[in-house]
C-alpha positions in Angstrom: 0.0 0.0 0.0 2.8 2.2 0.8 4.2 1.9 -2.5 1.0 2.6 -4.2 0.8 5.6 -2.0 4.3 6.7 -3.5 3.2 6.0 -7.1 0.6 7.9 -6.7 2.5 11.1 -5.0 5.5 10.8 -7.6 2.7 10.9 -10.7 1.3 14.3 -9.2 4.7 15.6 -8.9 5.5 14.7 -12.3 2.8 16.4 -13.2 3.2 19.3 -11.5 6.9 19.3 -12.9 5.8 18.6 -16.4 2.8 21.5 -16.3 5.6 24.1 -14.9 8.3 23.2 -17.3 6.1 23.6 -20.3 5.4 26.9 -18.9 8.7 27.9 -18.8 9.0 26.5 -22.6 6.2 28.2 -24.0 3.4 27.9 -26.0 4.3 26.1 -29.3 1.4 24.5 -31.5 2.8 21.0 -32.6 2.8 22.0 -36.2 4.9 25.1 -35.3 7.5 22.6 -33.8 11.0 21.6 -35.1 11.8 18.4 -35.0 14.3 18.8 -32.4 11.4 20.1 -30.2 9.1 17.2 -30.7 12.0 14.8 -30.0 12.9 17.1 -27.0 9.3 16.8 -25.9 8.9 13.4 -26.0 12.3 12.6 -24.0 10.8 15.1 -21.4 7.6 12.9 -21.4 9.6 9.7 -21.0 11.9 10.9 -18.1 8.3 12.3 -16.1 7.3 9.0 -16.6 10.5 7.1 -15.2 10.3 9.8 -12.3 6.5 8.7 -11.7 7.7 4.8 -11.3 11.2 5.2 -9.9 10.4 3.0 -6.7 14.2 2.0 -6.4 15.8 4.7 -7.6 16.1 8.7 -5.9 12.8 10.8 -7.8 15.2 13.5 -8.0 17.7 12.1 -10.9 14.6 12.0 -13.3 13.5 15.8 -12.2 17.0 16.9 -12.8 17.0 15.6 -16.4 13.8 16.9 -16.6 15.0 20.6 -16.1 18.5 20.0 -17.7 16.5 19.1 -21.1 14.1 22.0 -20.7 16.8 25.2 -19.6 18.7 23.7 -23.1 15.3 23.8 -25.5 15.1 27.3 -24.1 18.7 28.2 -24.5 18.7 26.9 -28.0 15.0 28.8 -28.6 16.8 31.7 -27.1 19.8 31.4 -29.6 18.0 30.3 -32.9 15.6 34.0 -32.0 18.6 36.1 -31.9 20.8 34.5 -34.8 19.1 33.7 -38.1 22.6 31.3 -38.9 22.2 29.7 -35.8 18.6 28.9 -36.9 19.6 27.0 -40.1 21.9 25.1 -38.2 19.7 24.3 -35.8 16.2 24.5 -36.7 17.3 24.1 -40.9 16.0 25.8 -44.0 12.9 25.8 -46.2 13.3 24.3 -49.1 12.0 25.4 -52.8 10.5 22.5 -54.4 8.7 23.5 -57.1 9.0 27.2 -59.1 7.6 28.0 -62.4 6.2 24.6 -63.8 10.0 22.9 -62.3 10.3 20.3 -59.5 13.2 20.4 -58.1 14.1 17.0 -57.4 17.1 17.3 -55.6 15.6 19.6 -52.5 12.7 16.7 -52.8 15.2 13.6 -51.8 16.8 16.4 -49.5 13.7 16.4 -48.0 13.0 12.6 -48.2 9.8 13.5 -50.1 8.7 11.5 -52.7 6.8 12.6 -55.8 3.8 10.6 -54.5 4.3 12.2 -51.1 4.1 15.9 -52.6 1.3 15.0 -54.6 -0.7 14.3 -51.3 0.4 17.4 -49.6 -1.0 19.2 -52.6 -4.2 18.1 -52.2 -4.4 18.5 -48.8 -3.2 22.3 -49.3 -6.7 22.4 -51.7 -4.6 22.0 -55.0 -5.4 18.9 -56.7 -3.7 19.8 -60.2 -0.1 21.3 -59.6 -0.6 23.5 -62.6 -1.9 25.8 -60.9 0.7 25.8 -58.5 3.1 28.9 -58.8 5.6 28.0 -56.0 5.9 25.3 -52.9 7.7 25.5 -50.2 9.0 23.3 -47.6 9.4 24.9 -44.2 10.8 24.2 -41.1 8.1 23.0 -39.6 7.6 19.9 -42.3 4.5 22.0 -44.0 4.5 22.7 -47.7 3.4 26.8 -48.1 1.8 27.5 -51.7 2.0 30.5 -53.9 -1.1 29.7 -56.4 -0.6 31.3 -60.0 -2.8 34.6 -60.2 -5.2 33.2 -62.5 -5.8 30.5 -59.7 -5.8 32.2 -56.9 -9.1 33.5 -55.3 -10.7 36.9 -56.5 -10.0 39.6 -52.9 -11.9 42.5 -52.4 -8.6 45.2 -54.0 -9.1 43.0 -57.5 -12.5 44.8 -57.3 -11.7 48.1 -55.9 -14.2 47.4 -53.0 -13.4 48.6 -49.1 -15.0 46.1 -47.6 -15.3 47.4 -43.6 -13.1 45.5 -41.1 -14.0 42.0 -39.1 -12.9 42.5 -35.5 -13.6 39.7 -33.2 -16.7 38.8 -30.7 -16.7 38.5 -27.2 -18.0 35.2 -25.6 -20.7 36.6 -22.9 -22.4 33.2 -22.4 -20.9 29.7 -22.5 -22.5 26.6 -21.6 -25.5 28.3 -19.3 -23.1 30.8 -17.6 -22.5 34.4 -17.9 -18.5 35.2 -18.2 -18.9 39.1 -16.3 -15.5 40.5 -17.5 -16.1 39.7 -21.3 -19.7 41.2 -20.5 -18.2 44.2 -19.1 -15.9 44.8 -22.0 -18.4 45.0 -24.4 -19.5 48.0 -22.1 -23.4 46.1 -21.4 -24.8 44.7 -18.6 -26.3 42.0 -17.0 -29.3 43.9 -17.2 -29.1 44.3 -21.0 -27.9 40.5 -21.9 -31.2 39.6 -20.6 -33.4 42.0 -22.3 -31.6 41.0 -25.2 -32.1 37.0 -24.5 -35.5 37.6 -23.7 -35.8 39.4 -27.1 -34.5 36.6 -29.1 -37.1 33.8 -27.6 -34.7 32.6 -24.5 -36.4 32.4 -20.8 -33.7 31.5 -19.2 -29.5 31.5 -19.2 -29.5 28.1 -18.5 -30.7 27.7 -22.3 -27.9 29.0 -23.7 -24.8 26.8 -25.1 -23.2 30.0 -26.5 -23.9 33.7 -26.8 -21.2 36.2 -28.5 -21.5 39.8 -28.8 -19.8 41.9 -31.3 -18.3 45.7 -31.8 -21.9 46.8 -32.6 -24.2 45.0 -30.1 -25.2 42.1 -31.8 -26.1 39.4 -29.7 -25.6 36.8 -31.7 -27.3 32.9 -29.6 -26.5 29.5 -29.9 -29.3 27.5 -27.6 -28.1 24.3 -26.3 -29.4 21.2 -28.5 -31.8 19.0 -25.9 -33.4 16.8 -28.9 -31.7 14.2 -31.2 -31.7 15.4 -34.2 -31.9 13.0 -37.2 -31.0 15.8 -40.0 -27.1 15.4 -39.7 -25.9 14.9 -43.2 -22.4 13.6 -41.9 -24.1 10.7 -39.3 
């Protein structure tokens, strides 16, 4: 039981360890990773895990290598941010592969991409004939960036001459049956007017609501939560 009890206590603290650490990293979306940091990441999540089960071994070997592997992702982050060589030794370069109807096939086998491969990563980039492809690029990251060809490429408002008036984003005032005061506050309303507004649209109660956004000119805009099966889902 004792050793359960120890388990248990070392998994929190790894936990805690791993929650802090990433912290300390950064937010980094997966696809925004190199693959040093992925590999990095995973070793970090192996080592909490060896620190969660080390019965026979001292906890604080595995929390050492824990911080040692996370003070040199920030160092190198830190050095790849202020040198743009260090970068492209560290993090590499993107890659052209293809430019004006060519594919260069030696940046592809650079890249251990195969023709097939590309092909896939065309289509899922919305471009299922490369014609229309003006230039791809492999980035750091692993994703291909395309420059369509202008006579592909979708029509924008300065094609037209139009001045189309700015988006600016909404405020969530309800979520999931619960009014979130500061957002409410920031759109310079009150709890006073959310319900006049909610009464206004059909909705009795908060408790109704899944989601309720407000934007830069008042519109209350309601999502009520979904209480029935519905049997219209085109995707079931």
């Amino acid at each position: 039981m004792t050793g359960i009890l120890y388990v248990i206590c070392l998994s929190f603290g790894s936990i805690i360890a791993l929650f802090l650490l990433t912290k300390l990293i950064g937010y980094r979306q997966m696809s925004e990773m190199s693959m040093f940091d992925y590999i990095t990441g995973i070793t970090i999540g192996s080592i909490a895990a060896e620190m969660a089960t080390s019965l026979e071994s001292n906890y604080l070997y595995p929390l050492i290598a824990m911080v040692v592997y996370t003070l040199a992702t920030i160092l190198l982050s830190t050095i790849t941010s202020k040198s743009i060589k260090a970068r492209r030794i560290l993090a590499g370069k993107p890659l052209l592969l293809l430019d004006h109807d060519e594919l260069y096939l030696k940046n592809l086998k650079k890249a251990k991409i195969d023709i097939a491969e590309f092909l896939v990563q065309c289509r899922v980039g919305g471009y299922f004939d490369i014609s229309k492809i003006e230039t791809a690029i492999l980035e750091e990251n692993g994703k291909v960036s395309f420059l369509p060809k202008a006579k592909s490429r979708p029509v924008t408002p300065d094609d037209l001459n139009l001045n189309p008036s700015q988006d600016f984003m909404v405020a969530n005032v309800i979520i999931d049956g619960k009014i979130l005061p500061k957002n409410l506050r920031h759109t310079g309303k009150d709890k006073i007017w959310l319900h006049h507004q909610l009464k206004g649209q059909g909705v009795t109660t908060i408790e109704e609501v899944f989601l309720a956004t407000c934007d830069r000119n008042n519109k209350l805009t309601v999502f009520i939560k979904d209480v029935e099966q519905k049997n219209n889902d085109i995707l079931a």
